[in-house]
Residue frames as qw, qx, qy, qz and C-alpha x, y, z in Angstrom:
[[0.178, 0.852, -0.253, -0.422, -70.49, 73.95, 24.99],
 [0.907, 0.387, -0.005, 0.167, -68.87, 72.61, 21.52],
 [0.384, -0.697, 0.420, 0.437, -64.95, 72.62, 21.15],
 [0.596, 0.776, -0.207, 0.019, -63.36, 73.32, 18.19],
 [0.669, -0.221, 0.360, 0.611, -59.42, 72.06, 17.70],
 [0.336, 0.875, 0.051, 0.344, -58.38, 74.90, 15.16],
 [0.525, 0.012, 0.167, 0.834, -55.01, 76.79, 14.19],
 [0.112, 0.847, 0.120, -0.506, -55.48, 80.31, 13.27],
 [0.225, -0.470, 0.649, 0.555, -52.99, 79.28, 10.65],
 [0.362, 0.237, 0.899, 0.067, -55.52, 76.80, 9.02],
 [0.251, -0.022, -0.285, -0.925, -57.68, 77.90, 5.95],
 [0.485, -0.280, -0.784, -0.266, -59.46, 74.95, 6.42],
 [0.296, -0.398, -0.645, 0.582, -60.42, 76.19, 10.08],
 [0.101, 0.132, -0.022, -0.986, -61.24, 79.83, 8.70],
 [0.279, -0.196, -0.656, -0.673, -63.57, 78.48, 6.80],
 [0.410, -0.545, -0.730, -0.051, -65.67, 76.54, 9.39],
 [0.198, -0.409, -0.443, 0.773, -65.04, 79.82, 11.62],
 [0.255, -0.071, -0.157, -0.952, -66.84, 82.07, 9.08],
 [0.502, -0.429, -0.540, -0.522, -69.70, 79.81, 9.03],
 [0.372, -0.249, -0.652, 0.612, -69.27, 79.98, 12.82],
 [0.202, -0.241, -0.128, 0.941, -69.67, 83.51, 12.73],
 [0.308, -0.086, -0.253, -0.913, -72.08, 83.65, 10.14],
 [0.534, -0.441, -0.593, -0.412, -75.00, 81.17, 11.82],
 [0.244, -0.664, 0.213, -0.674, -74.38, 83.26, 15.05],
 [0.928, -0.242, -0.246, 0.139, -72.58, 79.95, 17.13],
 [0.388, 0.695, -0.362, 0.485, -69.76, 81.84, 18.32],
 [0.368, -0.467, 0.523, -0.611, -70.30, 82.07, 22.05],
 [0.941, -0.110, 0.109, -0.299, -71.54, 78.54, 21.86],
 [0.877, 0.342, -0.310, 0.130, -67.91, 77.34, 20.74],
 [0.748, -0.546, 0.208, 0.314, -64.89, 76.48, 22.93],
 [0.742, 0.629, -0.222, 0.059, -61.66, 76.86, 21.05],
 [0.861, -0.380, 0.258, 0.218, -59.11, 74.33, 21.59],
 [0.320, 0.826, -0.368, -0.283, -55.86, 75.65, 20.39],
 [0.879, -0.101, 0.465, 0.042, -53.57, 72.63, 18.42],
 [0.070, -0.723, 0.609, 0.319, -50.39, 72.15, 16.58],
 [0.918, 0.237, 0.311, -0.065, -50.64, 69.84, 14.15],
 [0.021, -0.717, 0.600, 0.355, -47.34, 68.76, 12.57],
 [0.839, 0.227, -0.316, -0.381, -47.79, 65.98, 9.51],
 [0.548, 0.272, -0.748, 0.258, -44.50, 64.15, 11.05],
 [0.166, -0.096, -0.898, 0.397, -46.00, 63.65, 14.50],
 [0.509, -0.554, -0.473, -0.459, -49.89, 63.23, 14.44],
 [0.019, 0.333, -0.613, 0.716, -50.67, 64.19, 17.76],
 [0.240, -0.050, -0.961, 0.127, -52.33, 61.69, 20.58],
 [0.073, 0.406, 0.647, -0.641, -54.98, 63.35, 22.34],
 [0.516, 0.361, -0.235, -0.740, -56.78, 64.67, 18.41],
 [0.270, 0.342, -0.853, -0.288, -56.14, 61.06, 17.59],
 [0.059, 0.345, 0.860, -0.370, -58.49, 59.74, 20.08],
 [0.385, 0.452, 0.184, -0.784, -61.07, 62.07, 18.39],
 [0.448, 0.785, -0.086, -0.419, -60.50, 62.10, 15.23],
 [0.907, -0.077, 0.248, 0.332, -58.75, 59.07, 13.49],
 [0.501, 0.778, 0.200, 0.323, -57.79, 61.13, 10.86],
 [0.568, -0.376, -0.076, 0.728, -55.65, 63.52, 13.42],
 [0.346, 0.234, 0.385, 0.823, -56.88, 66.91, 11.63],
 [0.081, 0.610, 0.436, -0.657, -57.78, 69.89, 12.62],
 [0.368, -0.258, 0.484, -0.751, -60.17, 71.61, 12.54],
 [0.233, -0.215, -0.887, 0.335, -62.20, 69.18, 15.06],
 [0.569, -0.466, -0.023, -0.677, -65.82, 69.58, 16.25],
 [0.179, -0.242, -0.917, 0.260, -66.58, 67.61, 19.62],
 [0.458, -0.494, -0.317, -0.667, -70.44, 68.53, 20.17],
 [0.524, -0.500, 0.289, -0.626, -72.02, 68.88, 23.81],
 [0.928, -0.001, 0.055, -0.368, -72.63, 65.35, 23.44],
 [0.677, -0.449, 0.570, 0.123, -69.31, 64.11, 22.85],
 [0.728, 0.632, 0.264, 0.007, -69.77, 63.58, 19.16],
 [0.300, -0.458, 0.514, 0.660, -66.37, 64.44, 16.99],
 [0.598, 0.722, 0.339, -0.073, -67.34, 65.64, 13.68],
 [0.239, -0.528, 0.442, 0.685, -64.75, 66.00, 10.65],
 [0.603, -0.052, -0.008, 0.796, -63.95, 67.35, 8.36],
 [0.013, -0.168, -0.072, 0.983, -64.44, 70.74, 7.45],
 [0.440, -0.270, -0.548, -0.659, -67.18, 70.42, 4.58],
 [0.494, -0.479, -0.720, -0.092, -69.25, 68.03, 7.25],
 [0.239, -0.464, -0.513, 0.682, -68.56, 70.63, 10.39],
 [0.092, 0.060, -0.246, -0.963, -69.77, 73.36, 7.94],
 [0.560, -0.318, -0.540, -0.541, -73.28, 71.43, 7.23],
 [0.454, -0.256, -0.734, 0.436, -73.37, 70.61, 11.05],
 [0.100, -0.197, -0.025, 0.975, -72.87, 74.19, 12.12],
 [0.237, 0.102, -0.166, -0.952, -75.07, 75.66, 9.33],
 [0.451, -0.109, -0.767, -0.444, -77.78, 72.61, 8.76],
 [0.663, -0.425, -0.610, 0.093, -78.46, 71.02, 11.91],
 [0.385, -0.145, -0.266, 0.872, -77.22, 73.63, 14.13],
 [0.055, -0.280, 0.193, 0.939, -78.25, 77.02, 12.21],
 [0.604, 0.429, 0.381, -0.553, -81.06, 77.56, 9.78],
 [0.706, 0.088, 0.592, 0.378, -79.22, 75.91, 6.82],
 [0.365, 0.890, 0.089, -0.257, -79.18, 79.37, 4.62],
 [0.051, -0.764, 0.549, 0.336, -75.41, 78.57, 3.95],
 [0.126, -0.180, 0.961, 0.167, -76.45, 75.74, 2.22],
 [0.563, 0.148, -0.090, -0.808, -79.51, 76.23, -0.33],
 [0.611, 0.088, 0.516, -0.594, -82.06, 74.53, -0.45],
 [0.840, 0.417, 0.148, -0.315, -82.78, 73.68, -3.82],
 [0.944, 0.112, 0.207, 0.230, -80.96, 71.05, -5.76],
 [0.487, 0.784, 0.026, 0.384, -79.42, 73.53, -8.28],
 [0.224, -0.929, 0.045, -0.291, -78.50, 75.77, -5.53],
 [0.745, -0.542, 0.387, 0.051, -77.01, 73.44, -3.11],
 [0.880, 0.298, 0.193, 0.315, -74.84, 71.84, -6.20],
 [0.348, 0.875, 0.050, 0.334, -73.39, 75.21, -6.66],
 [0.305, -0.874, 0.221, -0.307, -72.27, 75.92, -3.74],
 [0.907, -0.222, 0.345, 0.096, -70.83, 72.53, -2.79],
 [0.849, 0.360, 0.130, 0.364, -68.83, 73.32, -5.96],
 [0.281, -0.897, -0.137, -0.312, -67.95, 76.23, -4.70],
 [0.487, -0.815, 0.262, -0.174, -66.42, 74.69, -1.98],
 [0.925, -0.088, 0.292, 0.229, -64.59, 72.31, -3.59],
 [0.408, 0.728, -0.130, 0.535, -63.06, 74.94, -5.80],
 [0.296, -0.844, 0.109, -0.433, -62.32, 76.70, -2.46],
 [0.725, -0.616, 0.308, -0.010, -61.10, 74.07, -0.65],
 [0.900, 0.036, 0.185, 0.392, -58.65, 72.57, -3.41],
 [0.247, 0.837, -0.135, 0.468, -57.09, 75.93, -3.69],
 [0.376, -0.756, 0.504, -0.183, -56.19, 75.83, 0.06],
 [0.935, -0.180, 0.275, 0.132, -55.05, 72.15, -0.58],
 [0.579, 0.690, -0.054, 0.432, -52.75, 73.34, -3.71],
 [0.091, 0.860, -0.284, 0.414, -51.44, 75.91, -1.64],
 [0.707, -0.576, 0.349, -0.215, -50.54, 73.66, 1.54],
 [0.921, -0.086, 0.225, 0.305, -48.64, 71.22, -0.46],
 [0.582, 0.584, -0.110, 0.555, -46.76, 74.04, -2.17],
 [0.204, -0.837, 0.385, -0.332, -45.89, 75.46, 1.15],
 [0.930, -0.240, 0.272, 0.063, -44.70, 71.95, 2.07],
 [0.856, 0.127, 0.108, 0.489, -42.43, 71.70, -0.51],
 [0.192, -0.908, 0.210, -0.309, -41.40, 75.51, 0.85],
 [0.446, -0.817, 0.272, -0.242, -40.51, 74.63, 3.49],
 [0.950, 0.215, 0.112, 0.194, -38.15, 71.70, 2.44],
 [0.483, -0.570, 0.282, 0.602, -34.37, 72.24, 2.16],
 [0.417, 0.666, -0.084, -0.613, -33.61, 73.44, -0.91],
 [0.353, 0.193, -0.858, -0.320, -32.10, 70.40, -2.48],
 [0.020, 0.329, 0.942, 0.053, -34.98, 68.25, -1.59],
 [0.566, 0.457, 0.313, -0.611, -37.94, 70.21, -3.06],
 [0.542, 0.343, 0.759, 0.108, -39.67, 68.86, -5.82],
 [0.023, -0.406, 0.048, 0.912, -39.20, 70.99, -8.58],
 [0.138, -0.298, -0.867, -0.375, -42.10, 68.84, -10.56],
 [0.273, -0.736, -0.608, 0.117, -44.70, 69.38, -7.62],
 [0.209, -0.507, -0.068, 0.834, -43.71, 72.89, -7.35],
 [0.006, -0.163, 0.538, 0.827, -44.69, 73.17, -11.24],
 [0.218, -0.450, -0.800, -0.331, -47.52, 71.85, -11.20],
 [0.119, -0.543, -0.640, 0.530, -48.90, 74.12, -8.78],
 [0.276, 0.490, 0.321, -0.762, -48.33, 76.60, -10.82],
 [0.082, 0.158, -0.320, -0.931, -50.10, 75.57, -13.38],
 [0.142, -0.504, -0.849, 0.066, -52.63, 74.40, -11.96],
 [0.326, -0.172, -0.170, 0.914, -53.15, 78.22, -10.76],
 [0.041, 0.084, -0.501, -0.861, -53.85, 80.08, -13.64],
 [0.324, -0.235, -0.880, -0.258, -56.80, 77.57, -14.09],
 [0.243, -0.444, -0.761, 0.405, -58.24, 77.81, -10.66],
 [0.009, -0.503, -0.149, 0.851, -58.34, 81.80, -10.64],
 [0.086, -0.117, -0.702, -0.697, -60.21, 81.50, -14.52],
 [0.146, -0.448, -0.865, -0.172, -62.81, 80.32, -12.65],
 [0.266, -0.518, -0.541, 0.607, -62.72, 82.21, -9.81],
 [0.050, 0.236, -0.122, -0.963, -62.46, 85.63, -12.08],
 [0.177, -0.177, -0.747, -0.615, -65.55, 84.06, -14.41],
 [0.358, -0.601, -0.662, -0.268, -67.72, 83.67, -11.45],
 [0.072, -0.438, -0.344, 0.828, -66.78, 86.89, -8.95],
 [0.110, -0.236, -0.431, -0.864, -69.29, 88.47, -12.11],
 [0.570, -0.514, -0.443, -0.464, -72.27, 87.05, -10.44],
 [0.587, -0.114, -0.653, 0.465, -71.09, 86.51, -7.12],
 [0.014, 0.031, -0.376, 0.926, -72.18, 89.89, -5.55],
 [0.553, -0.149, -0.267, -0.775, -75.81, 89.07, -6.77],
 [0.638, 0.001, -0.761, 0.115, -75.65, 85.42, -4.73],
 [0.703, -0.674, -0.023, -0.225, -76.28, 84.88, -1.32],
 [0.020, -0.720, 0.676, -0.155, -73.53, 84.25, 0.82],
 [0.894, -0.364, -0.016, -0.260, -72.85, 80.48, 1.40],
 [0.680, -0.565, 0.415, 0.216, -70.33, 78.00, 2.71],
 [0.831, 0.464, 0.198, 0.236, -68.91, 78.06, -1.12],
 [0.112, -0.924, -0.021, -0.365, -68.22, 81.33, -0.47],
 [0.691, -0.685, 0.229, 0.021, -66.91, 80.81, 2.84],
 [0.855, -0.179, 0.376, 0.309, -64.38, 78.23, 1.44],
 [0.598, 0.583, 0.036, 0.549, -62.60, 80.82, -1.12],
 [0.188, -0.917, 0.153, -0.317, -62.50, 83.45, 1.04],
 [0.859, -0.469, 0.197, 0.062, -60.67, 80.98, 3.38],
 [0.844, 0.106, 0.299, 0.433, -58.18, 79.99, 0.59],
 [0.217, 0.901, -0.033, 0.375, -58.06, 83.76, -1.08],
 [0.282, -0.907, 0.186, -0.253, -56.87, 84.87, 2.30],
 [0.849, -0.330, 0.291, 0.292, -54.58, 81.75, 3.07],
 [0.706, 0.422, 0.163, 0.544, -52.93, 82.55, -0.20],
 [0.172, 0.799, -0.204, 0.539, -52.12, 86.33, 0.81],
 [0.453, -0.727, 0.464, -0.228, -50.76, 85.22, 4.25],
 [0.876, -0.078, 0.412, 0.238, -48.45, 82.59, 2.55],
 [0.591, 0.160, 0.630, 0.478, -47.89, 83.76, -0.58],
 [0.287, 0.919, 0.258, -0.083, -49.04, 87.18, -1.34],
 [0.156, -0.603, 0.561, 0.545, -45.05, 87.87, -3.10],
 [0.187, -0.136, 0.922, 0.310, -44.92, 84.96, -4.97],
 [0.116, 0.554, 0.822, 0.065, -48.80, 84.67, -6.40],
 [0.131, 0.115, -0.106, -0.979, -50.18, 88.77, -7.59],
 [0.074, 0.468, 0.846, 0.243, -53.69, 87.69, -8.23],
 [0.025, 0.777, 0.250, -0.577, -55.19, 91.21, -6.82],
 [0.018, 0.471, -0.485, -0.737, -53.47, 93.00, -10.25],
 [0.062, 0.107, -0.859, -0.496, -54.62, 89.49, -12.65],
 [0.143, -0.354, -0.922, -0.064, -57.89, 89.34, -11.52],
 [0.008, -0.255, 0.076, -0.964, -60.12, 92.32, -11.08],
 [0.605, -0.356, -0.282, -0.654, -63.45, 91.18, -10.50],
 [0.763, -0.376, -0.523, 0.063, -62.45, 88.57, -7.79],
 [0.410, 0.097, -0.288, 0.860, -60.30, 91.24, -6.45],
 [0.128, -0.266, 0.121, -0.948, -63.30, 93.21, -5.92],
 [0.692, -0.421, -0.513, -0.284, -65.26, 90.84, -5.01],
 [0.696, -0.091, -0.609, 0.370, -62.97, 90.28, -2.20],
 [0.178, 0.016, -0.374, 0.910, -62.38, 93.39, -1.03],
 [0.703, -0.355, -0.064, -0.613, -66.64, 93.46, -0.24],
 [0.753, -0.231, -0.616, 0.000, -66.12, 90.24, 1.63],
 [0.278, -0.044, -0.653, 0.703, -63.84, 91.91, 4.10],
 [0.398, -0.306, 0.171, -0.848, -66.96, 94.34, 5.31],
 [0.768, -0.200, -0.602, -0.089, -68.39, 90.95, 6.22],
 [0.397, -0.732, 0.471, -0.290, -67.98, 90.71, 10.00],
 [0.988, 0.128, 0.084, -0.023, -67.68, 86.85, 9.36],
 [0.755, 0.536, -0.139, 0.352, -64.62, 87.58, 7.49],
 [0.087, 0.786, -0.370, 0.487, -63.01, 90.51, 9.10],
 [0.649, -0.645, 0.315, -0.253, -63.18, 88.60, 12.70],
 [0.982, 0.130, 0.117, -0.073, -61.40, 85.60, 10.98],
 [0.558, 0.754, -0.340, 0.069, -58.13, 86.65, 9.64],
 [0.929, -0.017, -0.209, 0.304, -55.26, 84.11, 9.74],
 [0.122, -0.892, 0.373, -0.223, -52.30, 84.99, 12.01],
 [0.646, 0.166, -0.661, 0.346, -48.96, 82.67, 12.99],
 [0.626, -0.716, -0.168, -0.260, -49.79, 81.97, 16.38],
 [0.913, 0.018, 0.013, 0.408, -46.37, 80.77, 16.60],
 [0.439, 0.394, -0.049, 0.806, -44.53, 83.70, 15.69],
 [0.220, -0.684, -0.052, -0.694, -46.48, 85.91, 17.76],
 [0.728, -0.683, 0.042, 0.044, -45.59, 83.82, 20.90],
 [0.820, 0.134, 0.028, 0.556, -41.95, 83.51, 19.63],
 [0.256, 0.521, 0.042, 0.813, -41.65, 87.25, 19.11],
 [0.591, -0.755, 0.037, -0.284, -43.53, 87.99, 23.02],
 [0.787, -0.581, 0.093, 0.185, -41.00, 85.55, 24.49],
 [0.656, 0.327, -0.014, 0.680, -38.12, 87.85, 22.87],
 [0.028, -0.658, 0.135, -0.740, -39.46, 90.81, 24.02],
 [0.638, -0.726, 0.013, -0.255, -39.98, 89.46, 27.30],
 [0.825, -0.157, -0.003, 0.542, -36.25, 88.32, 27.42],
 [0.281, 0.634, -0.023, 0.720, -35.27, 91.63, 25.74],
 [0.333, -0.738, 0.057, -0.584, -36.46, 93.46, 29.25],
 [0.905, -0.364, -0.196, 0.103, -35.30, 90.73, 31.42]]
């Protein structure tokens, strides 16, 4: 059986779970659950994975495969029947861009929750600005191409917004309205959730949700 290393927090994990989900490998994955904190890389991912970043494939075989993009073409290429990842030049360019749109959104959004989470006199109110206006930009595209996007096949371009869409409304869904400024990707989205892919995927603080059991199990104590 493969093991995944994967957060539930990660977008970059959602992703490679949809394409989990969507080249029917689910029952074929382990999942190894892992805390990854940027100020202490942690020793036993480090022996995988120089890099220290989840999410982590280790294949039957012992193999460690990162990062996301390359566990996606693993998964869906060599794995799967490679439909999440077209065939023809044109195609496959698209999507790959796709996912780089997709995947620097969740990067944007991870270094503005970094400088979140920062005291308030030591954020960066430069690298905070630039995020957003980098924004604006990103979602242009995104709203220019949810037009054609229901007529598309699903692929791992796909995969990688949805990942970031949804990271952004479980981070940031005060502070960032894009549902209201963006109609068509707004409806695009709201067809992705009927995906099972999608729906089985949604990000949750694993963290809080043991933090908030081991209150109520003190609360009764």
């Amino acid at each position: 059986m493969m093991r995944l290393f994967w957060s539930p927090r990660s977008p970059f994990v959602r992703k490679v779970l949809v394409v989990v989900h969507e080249v029917g490998l689910n029952e074929a994955i382990e999942r190894v659950p892992m805390v990854i904190l940027s100020t202490q890389p942690n020793d036993a991912l480090l022996a995988l994975n120089p890099l220290g970043q989840i999410p982590t494939l280790v294949t039957e075989g012992g193999e460690a495969i990162y990062d996301s993009a390359v566990i996606c073409h693993y998964l869906d290429v060599v794995r799967g029947d490679g439909r999440l990842h077209p065939a023809s030049p044109e195609a496959r360019t698209a999507a790959l861009r796709r996912q780089a749109l997709g995947d620097g959104l969740s990067w944007l959004l991870l270094n503005w929750l970094g400088e979140r989470s920062r005291r308030q006199g030591d954020q960066s109110a430069m690298r905070i600005a630039a995020v957003h206006k980098k924004l604006p930009h990103i979602f242009r595209v995104l709203e220019a191409e949810a037009a054609t996007a229901d007529a598309e096949a699903f692929d791992v371009g796909h995969a990688a917004i949805v990942a970031a869409l949804g990271y952004l409304d479980f981070r940031f869904a005060p502070d960032f309205l894009w549902h209201e400024r963006y109609p068509r990707l707004a409806q695009w989205w709201q067809g992705a959730q009927q995906r099972p892919s999608v729906a089985a995927t949604v990000h949750y603080d694993e963290l809080a949700t043991a933090g908030s059991a081991l209150s109520r199990q003190k609360g009764r104590a």
